[in-house]
C-alpha atoms as an extended CHARMM CRD file, in Angstrom:
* protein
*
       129  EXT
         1         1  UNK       CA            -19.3850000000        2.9730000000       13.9070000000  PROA      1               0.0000000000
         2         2  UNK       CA            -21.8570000000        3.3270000000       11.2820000000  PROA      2               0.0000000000
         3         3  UNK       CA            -21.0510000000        1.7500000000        8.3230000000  PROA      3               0.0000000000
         4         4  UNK       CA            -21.4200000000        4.4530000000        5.3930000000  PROA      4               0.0000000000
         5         5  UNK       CA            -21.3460000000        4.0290000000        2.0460000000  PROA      5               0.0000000000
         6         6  UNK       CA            -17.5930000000        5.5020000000        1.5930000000  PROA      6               0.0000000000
         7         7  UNK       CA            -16.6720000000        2.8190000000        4.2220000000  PROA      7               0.0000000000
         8         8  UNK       CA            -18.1620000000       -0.4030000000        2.1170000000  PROA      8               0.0000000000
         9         9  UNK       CA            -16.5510000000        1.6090000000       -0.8350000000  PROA      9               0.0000000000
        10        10  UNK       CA            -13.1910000000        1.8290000000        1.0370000000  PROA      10              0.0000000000
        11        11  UNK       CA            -13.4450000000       -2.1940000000        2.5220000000  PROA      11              0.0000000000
        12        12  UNK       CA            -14.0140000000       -3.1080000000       -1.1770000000  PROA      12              0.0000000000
        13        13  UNK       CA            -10.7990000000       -1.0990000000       -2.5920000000  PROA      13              0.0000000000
        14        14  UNK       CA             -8.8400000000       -1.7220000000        0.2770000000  PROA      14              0.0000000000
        15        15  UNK       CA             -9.3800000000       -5.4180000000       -0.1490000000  PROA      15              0.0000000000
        16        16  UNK       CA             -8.8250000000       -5.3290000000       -3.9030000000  PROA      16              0.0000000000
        17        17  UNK       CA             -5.5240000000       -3.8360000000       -3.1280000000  PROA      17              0.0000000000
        18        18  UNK       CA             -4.1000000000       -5.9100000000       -1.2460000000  PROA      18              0.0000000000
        19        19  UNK       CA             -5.5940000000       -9.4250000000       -1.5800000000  PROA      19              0.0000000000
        20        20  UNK       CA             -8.2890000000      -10.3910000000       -0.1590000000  PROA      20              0.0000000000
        21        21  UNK       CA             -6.3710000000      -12.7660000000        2.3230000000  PROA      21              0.0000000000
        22        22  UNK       CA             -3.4860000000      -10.0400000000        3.1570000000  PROA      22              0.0000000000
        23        23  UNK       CA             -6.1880000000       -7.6140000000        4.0750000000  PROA      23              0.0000000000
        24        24  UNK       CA             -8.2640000000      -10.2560000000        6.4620000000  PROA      24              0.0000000000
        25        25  UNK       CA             -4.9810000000      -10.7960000000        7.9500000000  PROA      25              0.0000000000
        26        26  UNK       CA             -4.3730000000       -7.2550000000        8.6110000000  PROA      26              0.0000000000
        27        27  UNK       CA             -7.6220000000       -6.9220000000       10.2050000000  PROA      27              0.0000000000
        28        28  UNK       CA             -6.7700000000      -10.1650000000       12.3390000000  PROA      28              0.0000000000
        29        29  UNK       CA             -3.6930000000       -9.0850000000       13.6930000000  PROA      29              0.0000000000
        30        30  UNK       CA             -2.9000000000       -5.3020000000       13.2470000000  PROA      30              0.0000000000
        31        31  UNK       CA             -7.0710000000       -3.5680000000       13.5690000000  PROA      31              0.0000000000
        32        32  UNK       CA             -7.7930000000       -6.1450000000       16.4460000000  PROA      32              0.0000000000
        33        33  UNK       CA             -7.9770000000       -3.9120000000       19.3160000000  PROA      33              0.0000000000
        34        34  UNK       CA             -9.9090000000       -0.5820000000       19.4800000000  PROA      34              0.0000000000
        35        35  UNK       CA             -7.4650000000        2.0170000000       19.3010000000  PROA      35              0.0000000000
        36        36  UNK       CA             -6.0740000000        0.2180000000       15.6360000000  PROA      36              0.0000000000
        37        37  UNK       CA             -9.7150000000       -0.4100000000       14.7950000000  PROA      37              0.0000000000
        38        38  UNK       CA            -10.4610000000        3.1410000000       14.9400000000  PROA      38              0.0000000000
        39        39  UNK       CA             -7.7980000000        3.9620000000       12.6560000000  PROA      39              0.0000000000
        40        40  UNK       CA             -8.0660000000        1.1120000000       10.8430000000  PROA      40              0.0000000000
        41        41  UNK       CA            -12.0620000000        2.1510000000       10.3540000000  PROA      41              0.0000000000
        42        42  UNK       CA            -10.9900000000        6.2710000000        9.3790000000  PROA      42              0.0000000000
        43        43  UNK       CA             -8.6280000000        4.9250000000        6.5320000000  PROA      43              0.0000000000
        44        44  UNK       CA            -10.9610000000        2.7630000000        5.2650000000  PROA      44              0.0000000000
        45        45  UNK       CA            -13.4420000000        5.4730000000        5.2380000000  PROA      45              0.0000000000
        46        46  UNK       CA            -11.4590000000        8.4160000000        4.4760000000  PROA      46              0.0000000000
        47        47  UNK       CA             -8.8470000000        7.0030000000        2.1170000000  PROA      47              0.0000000000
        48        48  UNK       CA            -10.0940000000        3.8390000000        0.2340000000  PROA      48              0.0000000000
        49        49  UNK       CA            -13.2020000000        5.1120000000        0.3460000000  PROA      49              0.0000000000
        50        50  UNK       CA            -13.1090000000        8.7520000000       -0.5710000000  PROA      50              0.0000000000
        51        51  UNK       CA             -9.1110000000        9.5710000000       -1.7180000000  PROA      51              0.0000000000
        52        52  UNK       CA             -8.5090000000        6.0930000000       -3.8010000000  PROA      52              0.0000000000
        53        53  UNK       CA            -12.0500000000        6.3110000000       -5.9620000000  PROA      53              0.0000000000
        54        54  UNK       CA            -11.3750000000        9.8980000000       -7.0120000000  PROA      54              0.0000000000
        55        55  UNK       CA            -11.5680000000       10.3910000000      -10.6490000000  PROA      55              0.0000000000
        56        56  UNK       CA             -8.2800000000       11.5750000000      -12.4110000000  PROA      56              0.0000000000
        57        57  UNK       CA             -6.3860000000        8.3680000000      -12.2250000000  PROA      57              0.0000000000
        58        58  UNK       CA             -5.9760000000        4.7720000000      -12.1540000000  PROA      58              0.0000000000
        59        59  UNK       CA             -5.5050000000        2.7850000000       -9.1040000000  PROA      59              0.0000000000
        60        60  UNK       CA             -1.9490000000        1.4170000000      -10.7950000000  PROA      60              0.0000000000
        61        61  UNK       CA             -0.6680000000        5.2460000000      -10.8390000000  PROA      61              0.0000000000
        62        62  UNK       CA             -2.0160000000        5.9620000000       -7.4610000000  PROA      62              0.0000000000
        63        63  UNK       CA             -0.2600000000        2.9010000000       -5.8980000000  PROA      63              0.0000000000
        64        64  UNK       CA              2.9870000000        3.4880000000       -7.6000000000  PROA      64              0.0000000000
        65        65  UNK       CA              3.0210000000        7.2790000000       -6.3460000000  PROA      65              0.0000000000
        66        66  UNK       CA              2.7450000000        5.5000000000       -2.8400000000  PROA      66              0.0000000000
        67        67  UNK       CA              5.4470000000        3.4770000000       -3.2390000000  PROA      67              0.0000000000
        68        68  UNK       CA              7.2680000000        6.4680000000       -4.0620000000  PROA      68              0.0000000000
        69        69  UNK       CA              6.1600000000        9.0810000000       -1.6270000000  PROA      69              0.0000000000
        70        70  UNK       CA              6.9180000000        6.2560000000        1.2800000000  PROA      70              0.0000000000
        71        71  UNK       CA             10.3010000000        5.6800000000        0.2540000000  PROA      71              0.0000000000
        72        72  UNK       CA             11.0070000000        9.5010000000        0.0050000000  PROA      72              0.0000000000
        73        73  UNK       CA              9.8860000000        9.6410000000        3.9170000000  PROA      73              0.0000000000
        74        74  UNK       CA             11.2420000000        6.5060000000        4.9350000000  PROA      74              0.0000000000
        75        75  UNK       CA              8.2140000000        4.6260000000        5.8620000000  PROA      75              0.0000000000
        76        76  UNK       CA              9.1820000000        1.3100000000        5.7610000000  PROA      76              0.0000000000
        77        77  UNK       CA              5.8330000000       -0.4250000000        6.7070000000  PROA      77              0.0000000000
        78        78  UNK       CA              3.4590000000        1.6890000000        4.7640000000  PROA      78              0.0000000000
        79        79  UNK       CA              6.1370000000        0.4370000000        1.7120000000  PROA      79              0.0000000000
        80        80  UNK       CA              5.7740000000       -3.0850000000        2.3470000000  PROA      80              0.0000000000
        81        81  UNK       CA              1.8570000000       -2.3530000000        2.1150000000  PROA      81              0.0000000000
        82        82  UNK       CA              2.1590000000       -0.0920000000       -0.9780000000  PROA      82              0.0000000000
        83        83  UNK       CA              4.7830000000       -2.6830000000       -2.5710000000  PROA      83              0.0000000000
        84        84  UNK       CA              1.5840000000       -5.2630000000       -2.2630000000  PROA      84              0.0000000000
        85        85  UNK       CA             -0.6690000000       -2.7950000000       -3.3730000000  PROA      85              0.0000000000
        86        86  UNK       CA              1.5180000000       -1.7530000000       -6.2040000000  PROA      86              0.0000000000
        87        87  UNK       CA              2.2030000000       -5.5130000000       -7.4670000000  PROA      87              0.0000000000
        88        88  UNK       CA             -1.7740000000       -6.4780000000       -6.9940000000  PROA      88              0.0000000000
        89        89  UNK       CA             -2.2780000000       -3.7010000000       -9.3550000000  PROA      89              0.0000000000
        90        90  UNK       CA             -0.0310000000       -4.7320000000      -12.1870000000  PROA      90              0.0000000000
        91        91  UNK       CA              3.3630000000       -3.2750000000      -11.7770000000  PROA      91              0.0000000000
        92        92  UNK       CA              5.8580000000       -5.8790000000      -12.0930000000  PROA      92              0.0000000000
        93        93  UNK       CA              8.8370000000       -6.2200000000       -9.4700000000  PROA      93              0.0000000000
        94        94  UNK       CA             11.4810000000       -4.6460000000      -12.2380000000  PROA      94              0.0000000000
        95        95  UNK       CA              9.4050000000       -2.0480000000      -13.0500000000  PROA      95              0.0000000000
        96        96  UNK       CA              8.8800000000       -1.5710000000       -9.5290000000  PROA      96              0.0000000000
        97        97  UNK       CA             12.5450000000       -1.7670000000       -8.9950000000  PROA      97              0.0000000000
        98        98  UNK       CA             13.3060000000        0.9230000000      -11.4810000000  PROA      98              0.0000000000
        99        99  UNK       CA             11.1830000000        3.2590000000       -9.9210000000  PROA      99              0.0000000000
       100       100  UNK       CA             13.0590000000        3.0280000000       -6.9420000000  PROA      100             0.0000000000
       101       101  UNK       CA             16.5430000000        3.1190000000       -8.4430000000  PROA      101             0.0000000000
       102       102  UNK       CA             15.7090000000        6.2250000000      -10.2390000000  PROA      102             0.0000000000
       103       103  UNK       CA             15.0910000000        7.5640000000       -7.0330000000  PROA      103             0.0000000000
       104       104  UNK       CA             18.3800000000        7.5130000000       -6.5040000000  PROA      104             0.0000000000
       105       105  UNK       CA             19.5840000000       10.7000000000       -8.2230000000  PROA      105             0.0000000000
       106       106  UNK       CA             16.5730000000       12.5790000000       -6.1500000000  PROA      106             0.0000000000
       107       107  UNK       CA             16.2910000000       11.4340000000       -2.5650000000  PROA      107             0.0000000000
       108       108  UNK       CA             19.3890000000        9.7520000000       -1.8570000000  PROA      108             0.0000000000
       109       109  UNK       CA             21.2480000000        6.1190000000       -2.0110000000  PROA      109             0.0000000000
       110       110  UNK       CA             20.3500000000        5.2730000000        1.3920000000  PROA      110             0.0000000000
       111       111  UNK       CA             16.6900000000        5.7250000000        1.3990000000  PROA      111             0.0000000000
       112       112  UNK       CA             16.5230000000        3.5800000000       -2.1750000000  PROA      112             0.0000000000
       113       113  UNK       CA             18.8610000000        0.4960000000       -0.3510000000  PROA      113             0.0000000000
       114       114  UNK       CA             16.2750000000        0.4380000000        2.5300000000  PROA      114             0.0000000000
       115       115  UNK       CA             13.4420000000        0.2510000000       -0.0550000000  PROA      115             0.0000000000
       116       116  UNK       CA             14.5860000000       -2.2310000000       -1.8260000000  PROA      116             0.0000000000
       117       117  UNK       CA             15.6720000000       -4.4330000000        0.8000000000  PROA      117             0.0000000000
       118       118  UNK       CA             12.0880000000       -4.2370000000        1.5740000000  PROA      118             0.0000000000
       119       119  UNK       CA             10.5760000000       -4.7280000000       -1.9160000000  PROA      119             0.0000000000
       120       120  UNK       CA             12.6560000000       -7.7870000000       -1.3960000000  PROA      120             0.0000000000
       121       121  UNK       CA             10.7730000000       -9.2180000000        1.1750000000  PROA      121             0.0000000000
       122       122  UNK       CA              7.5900000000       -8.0300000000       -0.6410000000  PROA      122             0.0000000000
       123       123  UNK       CA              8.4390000000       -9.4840000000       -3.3150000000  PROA      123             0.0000000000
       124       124  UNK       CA              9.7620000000      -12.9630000000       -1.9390000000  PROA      124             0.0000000000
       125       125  UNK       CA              6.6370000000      -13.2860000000        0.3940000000  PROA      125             0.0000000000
       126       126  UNK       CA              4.0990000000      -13.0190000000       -2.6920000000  PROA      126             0.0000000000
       127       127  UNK       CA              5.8810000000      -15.2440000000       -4.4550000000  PROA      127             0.0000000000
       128       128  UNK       CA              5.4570000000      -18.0050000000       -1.4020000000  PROA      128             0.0000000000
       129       129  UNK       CA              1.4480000000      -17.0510000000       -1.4720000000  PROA      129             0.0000000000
């Protein structure tokens, strides 16, 4: 693939996201093999570098409305990713908590009890880094 300027854009936002380190490690062991690398290369490109540098808002507000939009469809993985994203970006973990507990009145108990079980283990693992 060629590498296009929305692509550097994206690998630089991307990476500022989630730590450098977390992102390497994704690229290591989840974009290692070419059906994940092309994905891996269209989000980059597509999202990091074209959705998450759109004017309008901050890249604080954009990563907590992931956190929320995941929980409200379940996606567990993409909300241990967001979580990350989310905390790198200046939201504490109560805040981030809260957001999720007042969830509860709008998209059920068990959907908020799954995400913070994994905010949990967000949380936990960047406090080891």
């Amino acid at each position: 693939m060629a590498v296009s300027e929305n692509y550097q854009k994206g690998t630089e936002i991307r990476s500022k996201l989630m730590g450098e380190k977390y992102a390497e490690r994704m690229n290591q062991s989840v974009y290692d093999d070419p059906i994940m690398k092309k994905f891996g290369d269209y989000a980059r490109e597509a999202v990091f570098g074209m959705l998450w540098s759109r004017p309008g808002l901050d890249m604080k507000t954009r990563a907590l409305i992931c956190v929320i939009s995941d929980t409200a469809q379940a996606r567990w993985p993409e909300l241990a990713i967001h979580l990350r994203m989310a905390r790198n970006q200046g939201w504490t973990e109560d805040e981030l908590s809260e957001a999720l507990m007042h969830l509860c009145g709008y998209i059920g108990l068990p959907s908020v009890r799954e995400a913070l079980l994994t905010a949990k283990e967000v949380f936990h693992e960047m406090r080891k880094e």
